[in-house]
PyMOL Python script that loads the backbone (N, CA, C, O; Angstrom):
from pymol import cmd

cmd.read_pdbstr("""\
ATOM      1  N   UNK A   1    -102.082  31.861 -22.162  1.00  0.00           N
ATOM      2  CA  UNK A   1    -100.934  31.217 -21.537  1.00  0.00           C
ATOM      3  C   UNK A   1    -101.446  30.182 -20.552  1.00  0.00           C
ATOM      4  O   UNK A   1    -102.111  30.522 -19.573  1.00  0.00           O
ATOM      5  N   UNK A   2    -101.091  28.737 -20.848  1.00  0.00           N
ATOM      6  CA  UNK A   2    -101.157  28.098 -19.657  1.00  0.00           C
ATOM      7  C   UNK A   2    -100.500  28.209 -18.200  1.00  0.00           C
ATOM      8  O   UNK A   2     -99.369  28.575 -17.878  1.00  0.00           O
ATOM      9  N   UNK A   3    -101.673  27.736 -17.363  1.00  0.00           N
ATOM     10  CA  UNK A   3    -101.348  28.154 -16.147  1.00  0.00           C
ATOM     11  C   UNK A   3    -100.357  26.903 -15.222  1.00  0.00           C
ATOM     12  O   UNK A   3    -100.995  25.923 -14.839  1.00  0.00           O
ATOM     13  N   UNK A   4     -99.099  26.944 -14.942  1.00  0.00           N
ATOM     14  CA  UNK A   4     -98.530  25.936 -14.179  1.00  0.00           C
ATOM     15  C   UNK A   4     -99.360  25.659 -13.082  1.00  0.00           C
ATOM     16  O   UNK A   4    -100.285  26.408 -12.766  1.00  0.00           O
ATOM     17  N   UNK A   5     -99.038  24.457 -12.388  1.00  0.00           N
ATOM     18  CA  UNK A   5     -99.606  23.673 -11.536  1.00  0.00           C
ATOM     19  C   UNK A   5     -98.772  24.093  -9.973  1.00  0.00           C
ATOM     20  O   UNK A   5     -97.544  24.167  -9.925  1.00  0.00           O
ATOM     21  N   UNK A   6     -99.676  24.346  -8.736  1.00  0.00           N
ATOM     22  CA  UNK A   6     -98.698  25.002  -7.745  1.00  0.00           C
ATOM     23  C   UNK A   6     -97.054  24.049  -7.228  1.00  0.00           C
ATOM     24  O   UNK A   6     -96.545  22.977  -6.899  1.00  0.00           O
ATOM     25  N   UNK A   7     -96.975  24.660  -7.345  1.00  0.00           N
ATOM     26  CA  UNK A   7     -95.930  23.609  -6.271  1.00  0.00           C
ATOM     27  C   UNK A   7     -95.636  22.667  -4.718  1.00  0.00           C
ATOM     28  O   UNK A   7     -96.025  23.151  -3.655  1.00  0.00           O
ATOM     29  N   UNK A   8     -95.034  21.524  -4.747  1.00  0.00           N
ATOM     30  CA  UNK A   8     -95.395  20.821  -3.646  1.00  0.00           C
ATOM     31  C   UNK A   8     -94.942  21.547  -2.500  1.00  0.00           C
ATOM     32  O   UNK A   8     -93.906  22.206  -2.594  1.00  0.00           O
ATOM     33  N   UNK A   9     -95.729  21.501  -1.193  1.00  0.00           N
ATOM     34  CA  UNK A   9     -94.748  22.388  -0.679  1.00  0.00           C
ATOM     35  C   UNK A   9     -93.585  21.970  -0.348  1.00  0.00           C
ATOM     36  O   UNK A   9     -93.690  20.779  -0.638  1.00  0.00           O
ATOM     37  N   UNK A  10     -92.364  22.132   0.127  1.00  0.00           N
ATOM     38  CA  UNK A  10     -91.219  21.620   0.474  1.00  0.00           C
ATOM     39  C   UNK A  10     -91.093  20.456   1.009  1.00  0.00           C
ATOM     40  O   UNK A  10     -90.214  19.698   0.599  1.00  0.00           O
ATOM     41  N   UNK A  11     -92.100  20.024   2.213  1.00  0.00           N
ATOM     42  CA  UNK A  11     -91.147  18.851   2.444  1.00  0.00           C
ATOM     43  C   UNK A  11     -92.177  17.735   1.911  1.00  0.00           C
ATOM     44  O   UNK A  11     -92.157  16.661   2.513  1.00  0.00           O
ATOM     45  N   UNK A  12     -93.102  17.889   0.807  1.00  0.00           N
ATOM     46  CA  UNK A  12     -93.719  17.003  -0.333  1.00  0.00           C
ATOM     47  C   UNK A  12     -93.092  16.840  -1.224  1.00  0.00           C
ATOM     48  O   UNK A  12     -93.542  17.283  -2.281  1.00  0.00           O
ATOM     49  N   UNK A  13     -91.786  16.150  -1.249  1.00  0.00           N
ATOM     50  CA  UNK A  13     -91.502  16.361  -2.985  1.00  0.00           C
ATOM     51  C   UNK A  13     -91.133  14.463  -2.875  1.00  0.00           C
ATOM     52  O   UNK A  13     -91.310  13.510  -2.116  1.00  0.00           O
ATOM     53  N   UNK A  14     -90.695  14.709  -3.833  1.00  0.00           N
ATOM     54  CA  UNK A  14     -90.628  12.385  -4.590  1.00  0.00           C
ATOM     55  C   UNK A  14     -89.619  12.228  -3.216  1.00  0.00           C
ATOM     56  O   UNK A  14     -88.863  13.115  -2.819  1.00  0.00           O
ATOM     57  N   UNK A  15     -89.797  10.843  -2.569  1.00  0.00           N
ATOM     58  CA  UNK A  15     -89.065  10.504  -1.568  1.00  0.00           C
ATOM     59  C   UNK A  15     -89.767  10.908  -0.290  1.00  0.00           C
ATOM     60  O   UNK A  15     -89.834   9.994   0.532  1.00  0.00           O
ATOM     61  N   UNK A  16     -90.354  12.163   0.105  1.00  0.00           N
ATOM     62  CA  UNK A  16     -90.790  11.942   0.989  1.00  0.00           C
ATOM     63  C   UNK A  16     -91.563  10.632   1.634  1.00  0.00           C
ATOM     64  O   UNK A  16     -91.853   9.657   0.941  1.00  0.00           O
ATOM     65  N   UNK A  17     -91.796  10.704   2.734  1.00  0.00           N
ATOM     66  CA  UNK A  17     -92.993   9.633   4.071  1.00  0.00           C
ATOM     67  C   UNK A  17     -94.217  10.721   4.256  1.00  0.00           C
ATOM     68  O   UNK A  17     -94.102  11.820   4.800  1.00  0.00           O
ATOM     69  N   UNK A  18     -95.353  10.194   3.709  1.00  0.00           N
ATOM     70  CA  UNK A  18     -96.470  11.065   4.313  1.00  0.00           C
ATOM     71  C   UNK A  18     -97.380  10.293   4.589  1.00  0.00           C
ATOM     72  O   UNK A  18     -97.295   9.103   4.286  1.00  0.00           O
ATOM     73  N   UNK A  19     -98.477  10.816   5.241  1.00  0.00           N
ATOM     74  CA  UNK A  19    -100.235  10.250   5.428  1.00  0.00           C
ATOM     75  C   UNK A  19    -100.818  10.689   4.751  1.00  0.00           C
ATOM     76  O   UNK A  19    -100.424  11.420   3.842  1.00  0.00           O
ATOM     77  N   UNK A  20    -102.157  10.316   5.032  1.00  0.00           N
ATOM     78  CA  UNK A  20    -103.341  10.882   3.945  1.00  0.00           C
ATOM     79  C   UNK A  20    -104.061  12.120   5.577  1.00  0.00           C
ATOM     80  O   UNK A  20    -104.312  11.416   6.555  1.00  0.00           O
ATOM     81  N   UNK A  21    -104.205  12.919   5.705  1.00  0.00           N
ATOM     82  CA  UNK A  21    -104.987  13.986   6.735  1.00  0.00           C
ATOM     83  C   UNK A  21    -106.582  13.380   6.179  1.00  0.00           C
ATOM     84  O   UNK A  21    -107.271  13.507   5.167  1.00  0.00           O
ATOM     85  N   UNK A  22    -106.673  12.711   7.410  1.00  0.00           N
ATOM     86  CA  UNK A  22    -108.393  12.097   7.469  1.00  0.00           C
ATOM     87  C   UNK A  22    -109.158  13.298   6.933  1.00  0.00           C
ATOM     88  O   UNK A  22    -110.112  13.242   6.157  1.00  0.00           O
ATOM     89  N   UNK A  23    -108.695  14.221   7.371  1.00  0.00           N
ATOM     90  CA  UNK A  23    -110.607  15.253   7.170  1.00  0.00           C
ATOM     91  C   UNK A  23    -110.454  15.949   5.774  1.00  0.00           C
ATOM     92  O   UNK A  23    -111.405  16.627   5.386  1.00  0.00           O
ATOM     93  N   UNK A  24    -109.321  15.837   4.972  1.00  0.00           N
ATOM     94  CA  UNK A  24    -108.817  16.761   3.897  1.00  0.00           C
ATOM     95  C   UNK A  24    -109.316  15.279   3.018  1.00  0.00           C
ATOM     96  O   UNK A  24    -109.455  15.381   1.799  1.00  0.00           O
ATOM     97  N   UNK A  25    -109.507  14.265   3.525  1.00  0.00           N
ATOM     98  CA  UNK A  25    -109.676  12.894   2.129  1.00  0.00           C
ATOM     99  C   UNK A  25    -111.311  12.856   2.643  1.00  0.00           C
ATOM    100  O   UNK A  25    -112.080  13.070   1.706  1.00  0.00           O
ATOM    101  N   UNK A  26    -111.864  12.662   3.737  1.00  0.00           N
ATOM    102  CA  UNK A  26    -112.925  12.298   3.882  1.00  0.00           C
ATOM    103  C   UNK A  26    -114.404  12.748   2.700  1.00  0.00           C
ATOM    104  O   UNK A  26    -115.213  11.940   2.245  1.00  0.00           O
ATOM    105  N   UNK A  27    -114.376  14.130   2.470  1.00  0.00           N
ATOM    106  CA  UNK A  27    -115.462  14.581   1.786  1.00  0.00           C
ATOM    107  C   UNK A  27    -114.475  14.340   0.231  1.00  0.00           C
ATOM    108  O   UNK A  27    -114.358  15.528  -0.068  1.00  0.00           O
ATOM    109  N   UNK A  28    -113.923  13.773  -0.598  1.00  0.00           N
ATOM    110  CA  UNK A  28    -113.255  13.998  -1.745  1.00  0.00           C
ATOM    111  C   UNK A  28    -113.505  13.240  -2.691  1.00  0.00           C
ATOM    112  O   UNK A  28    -113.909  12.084  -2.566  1.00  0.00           O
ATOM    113  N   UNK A  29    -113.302  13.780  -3.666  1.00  0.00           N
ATOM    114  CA  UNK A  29    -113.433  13.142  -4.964  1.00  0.00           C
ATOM    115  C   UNK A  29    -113.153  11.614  -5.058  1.00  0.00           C
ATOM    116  O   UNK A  29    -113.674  10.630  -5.583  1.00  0.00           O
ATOM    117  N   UNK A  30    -111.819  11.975  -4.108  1.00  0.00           N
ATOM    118  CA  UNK A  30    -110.877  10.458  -4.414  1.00  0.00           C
ATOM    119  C   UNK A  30    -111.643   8.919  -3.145  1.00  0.00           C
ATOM    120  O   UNK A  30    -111.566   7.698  -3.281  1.00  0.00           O
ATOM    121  N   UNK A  31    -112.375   9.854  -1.918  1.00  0.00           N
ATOM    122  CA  UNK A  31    -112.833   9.001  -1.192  1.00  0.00           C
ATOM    123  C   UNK A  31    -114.481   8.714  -1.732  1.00  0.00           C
ATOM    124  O   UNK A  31    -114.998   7.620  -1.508  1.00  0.00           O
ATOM    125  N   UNK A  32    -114.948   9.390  -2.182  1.00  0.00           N
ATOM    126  CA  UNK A  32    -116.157   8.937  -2.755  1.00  0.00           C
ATOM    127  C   UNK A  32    -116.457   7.706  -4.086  1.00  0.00           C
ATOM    128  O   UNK A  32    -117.500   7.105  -4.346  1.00  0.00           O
ATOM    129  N   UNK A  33    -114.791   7.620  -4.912  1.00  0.00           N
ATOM    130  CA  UNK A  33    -114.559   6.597  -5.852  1.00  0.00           C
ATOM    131  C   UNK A  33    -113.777   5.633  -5.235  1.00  0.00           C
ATOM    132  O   UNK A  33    -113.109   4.815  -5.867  1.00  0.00           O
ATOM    133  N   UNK A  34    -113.830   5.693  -4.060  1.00  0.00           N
ATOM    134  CA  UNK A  34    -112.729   4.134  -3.420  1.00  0.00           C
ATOM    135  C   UNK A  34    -114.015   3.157  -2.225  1.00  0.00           C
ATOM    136  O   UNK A  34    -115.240   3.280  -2.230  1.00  0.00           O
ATOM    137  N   UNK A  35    -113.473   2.577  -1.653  1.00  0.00           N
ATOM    138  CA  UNK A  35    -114.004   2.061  -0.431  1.00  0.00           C
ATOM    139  C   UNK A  35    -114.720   3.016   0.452  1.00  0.00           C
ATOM    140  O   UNK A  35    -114.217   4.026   0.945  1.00  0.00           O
ATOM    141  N   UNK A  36    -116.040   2.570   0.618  1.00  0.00           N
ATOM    142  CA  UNK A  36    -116.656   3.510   1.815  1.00  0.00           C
ATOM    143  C   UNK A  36    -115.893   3.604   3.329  1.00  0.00           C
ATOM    144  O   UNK A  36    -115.797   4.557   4.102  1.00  0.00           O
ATOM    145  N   UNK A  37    -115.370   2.152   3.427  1.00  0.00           N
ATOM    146  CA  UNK A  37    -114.476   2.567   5.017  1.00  0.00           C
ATOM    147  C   UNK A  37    -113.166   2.394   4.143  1.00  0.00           C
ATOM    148  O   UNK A  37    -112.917   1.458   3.383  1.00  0.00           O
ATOM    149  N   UNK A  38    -112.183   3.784   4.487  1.00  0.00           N
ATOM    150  CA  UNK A  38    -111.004   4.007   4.024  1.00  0.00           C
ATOM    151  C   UNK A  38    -110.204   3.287   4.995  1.00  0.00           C
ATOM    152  O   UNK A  38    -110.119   3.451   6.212  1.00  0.00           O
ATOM    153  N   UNK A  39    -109.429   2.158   3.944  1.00  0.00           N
ATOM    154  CA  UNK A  39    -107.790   1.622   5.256  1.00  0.00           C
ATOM    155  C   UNK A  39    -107.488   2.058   6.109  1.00  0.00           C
ATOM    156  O   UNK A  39    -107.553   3.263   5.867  1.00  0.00           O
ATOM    157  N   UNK A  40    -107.238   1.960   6.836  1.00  0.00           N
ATOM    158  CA  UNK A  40    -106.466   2.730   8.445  1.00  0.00           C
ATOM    159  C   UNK A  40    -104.896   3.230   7.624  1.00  0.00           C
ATOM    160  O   UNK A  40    -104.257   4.266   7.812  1.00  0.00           O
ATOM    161  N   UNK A  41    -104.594   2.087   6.689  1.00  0.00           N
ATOM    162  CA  UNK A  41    -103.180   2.081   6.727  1.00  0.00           C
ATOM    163  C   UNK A  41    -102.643   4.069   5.621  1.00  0.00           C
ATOM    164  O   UNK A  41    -101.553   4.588   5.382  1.00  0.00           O
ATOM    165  N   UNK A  42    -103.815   4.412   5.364  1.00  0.00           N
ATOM    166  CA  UNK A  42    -103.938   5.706   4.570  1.00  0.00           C
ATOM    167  C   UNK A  42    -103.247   6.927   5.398  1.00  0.00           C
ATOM    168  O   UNK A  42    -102.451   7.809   5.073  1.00  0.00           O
ATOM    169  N   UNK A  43    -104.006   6.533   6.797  1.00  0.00           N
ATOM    170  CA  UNK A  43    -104.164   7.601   7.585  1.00  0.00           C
ATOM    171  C   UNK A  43    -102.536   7.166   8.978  1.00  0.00           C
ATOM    172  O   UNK A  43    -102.012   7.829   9.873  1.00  0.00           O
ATOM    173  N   UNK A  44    -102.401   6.350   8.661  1.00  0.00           N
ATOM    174  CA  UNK A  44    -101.598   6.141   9.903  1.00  0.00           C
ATOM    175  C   UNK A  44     -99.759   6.283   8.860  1.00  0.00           C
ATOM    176  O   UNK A  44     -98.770   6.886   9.277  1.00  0.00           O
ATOM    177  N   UNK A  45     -99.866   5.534   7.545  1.00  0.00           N
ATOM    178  CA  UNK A  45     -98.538   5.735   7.104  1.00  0.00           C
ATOM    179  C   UNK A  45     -97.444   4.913   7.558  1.00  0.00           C
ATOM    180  O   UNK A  45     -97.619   4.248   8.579  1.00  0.00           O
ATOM    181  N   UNK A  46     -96.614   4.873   7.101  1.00  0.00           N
ATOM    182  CA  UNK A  46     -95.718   5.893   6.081  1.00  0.00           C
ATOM    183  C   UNK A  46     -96.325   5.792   4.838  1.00  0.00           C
ATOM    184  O   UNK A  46     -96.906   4.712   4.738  1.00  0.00           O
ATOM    185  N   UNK A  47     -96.428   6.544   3.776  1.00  0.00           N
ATOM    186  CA  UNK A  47     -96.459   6.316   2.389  1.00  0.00           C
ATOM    187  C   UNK A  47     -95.129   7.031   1.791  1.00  0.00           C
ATOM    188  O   UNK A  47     -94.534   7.922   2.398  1.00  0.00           O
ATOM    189  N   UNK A  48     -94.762   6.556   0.598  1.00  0.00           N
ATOM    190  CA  UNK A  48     -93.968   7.301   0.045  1.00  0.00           C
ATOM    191  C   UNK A  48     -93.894   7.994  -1.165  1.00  0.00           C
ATOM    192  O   UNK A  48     -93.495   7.339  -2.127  1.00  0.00           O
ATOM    193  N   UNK A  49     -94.164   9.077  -1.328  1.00  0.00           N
ATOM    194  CA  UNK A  49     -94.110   9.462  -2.775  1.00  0.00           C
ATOM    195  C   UNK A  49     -93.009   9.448  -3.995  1.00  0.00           C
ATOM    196  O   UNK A  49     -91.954  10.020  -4.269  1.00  0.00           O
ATOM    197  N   UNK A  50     -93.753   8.596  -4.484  1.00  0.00           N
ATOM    198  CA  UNK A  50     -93.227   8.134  -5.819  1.00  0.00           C
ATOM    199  C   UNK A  50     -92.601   9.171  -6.763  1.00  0.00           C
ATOM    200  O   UNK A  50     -91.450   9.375  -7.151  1.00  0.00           O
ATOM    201  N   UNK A  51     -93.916   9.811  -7.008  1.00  0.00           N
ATOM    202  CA  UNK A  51     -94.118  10.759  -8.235  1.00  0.00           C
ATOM    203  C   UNK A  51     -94.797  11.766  -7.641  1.00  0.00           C
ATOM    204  O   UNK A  51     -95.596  11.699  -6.707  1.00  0.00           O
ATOM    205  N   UNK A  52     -94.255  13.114  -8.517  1.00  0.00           N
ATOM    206  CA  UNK A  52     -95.652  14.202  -8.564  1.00  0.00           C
ATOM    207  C   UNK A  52     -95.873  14.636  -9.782  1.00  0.00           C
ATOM    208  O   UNK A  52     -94.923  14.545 -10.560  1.00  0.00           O
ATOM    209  N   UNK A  53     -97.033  15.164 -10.238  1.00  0.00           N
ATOM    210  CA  UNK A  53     -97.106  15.659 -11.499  1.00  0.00           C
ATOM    211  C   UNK A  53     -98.705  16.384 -11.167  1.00  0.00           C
ATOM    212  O   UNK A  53     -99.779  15.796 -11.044  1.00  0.00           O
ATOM    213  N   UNK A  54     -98.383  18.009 -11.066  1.00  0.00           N
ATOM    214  CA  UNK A  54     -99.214  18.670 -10.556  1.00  0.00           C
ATOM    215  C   UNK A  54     -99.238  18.686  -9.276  1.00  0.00           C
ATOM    216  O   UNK A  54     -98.392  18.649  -8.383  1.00  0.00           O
ATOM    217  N   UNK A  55    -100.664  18.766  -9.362  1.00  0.00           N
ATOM    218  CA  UNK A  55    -101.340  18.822  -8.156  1.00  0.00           C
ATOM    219  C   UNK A  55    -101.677  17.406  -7.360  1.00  0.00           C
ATOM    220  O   UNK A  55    -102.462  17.269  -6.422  1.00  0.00           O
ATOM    221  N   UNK A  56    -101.169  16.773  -7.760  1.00  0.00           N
ATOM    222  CA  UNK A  56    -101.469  15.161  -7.392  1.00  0.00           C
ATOM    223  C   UNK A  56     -99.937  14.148  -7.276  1.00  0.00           C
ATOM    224  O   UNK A  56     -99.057  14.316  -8.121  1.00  0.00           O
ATOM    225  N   UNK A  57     -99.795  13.292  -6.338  1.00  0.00           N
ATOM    226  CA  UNK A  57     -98.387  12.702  -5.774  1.00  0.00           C
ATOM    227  C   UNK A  57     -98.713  10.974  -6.188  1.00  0.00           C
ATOM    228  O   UNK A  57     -99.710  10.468  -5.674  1.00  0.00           O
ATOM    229  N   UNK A  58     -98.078  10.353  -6.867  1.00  0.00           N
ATOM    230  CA  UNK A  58     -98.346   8.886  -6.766  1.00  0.00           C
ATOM    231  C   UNK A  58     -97.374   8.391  -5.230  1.00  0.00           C
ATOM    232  O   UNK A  58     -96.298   8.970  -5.089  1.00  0.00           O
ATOM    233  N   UNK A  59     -97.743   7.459  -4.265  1.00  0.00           N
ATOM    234  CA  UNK A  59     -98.109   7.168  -3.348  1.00  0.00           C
ATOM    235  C   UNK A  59     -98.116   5.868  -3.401  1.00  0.00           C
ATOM    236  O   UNK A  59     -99.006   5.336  -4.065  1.00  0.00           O
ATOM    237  N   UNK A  60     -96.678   4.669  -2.404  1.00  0.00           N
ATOM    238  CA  UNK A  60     -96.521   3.798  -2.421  1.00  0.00           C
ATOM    239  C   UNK A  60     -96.251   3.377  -1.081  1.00  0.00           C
ATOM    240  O   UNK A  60     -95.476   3.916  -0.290  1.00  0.00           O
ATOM    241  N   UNK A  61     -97.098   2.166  -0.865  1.00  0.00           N
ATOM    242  CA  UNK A  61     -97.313   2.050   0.853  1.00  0.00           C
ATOM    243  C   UNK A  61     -96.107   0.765   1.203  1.00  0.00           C
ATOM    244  O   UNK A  61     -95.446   0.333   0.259  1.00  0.00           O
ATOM    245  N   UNK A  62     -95.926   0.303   2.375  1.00  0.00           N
ATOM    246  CA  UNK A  62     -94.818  -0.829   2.814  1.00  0.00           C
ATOM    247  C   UNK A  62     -96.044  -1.491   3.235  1.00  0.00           C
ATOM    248  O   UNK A  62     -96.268  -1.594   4.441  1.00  0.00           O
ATOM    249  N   UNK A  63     -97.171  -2.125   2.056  1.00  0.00           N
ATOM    250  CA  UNK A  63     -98.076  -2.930   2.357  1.00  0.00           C
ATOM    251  C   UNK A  63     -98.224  -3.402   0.554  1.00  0.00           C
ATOM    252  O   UNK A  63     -98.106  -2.782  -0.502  1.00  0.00           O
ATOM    253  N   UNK A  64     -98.518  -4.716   0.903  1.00  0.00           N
ATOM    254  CA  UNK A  64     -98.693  -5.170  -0.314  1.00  0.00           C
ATOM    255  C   UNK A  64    -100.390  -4.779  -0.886  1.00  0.00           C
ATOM    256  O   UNK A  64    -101.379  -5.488  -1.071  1.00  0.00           O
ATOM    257  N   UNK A  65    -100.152  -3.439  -1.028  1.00  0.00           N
ATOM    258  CA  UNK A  65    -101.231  -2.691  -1.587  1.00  0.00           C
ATOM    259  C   UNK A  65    -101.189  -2.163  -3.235  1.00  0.00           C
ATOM    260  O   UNK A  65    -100.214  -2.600  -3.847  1.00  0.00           O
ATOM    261  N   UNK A  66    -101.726  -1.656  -3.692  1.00  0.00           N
ATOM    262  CA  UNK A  66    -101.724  -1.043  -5.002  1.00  0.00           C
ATOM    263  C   UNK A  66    -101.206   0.531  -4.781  1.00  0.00           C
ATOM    264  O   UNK A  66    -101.546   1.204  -3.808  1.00  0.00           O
ATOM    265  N   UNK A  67    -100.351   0.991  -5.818  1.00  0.00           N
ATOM    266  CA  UNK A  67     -99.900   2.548  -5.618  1.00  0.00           C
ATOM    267  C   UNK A  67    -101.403   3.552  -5.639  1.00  0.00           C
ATOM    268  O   UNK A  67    -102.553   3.305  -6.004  1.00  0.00           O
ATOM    269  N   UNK A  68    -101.096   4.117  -5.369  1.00  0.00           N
ATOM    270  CA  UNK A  68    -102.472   5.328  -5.263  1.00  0.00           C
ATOM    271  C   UNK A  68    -101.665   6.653  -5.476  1.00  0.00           C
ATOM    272  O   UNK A  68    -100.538   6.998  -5.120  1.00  0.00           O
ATOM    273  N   UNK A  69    -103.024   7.492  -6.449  1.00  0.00           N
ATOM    274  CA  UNK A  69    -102.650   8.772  -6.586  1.00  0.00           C
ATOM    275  C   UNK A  69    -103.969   9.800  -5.745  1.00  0.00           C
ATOM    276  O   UNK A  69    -105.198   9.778  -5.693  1.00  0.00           O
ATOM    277  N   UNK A  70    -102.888  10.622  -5.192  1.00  0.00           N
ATOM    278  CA  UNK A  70    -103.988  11.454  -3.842  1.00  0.00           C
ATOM    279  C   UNK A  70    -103.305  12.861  -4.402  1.00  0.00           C
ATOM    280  O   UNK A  70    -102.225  12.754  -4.983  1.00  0.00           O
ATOM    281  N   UNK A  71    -104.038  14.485  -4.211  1.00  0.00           N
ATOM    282  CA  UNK A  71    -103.900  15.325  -4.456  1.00  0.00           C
ATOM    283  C   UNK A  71    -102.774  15.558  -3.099  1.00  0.00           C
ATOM    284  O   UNK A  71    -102.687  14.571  -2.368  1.00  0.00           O
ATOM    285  N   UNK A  72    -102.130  16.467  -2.807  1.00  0.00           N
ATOM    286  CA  UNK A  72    -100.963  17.312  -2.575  1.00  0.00           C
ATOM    287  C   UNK A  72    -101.767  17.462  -1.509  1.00  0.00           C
ATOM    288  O   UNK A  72    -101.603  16.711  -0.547  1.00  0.00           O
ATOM    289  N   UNK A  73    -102.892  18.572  -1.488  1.00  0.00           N
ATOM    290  CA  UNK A  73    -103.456  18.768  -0.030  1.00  0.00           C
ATOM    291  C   UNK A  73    -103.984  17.880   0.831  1.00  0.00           C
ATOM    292  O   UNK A  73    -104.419  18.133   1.955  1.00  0.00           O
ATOM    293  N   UNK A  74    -103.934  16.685   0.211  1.00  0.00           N
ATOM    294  CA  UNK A  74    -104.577  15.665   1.035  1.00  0.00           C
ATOM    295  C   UNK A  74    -103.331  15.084   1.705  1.00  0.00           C
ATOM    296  O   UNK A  74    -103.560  14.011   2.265  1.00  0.00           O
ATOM    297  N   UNK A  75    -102.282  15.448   1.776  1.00  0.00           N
ATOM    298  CA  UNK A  75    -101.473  14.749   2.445  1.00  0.00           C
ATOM    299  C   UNK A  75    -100.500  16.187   3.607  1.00  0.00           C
ATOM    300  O   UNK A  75    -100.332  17.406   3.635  1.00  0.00           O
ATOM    301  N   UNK A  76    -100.153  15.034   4.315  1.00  0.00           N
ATOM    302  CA  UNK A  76     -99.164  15.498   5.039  1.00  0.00           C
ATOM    303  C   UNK A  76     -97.768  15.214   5.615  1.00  0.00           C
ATOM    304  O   UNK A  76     -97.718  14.021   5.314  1.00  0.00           O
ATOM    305  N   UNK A  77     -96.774  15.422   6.136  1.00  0.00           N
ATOM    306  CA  UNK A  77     -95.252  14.997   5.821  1.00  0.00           C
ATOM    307  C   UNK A  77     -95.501  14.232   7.540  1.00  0.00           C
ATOM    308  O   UNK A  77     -96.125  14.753   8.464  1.00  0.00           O
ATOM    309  N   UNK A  78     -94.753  12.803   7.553  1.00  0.00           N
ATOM    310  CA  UNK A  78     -94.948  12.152   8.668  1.00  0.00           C
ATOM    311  C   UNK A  78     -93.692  13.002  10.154  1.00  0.00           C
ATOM    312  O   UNK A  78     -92.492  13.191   9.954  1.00  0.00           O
ATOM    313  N   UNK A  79     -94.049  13.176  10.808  1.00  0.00           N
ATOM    314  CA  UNK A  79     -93.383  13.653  12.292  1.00  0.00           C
ATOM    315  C   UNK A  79     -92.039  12.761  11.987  1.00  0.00           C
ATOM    316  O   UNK A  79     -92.177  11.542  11.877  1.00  0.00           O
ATOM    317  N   UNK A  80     -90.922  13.270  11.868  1.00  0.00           N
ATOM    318  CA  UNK A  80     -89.745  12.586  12.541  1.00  0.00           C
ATOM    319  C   UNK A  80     -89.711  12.102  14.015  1.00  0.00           C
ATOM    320  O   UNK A  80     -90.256  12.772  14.892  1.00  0.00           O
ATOM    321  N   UNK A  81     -89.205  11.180  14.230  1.00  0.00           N
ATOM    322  CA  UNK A  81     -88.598  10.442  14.891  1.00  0.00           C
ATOM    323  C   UNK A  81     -89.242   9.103  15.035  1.00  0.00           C
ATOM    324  O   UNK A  81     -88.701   8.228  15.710  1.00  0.00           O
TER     325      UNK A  81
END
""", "prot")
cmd.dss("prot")
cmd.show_as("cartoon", "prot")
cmd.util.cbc("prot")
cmd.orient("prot")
């Protein structure tokens, strides 16, 4: 039996505003195949998630940047207000 993929936690789902959590991207798969100095704009946000599918969120910035796909734990939901 295949095994489903966990779920986002609640307040990760499509539509959310999140960041990237510096120390959860720093050692990663995804930062070792990008730019050695990661954007500021990763870590500071808003991003918005697009999509999820799995374990991984596509990720669209209010910068004329390219979408990015980052795993679930690498992110976090931005502070209201």
């Amino acid at each position: 039996m295949a095994e489903s993929a966990p779920a986002a936690p609640p307040s990760l789902k499509k539509g959310a505003l999140v960041r990237v959590n510096r120390i959860a991207y720093t050692n990663s798969l995804e930062a070792g195949a990008s730019d050695p100095v990661p954007p500021g704009y990763l870590f500071e946000g808003p991003g918005e998630i697009l999509a999820i599918q799995g374990e991984h969120a596509q990720l669209r910035w209010r910068l004329p940047v390219p979408d990015v796909w980052l795993r679930l734990d690498q992110l976090e939901a931005m502070p209201a207000g």
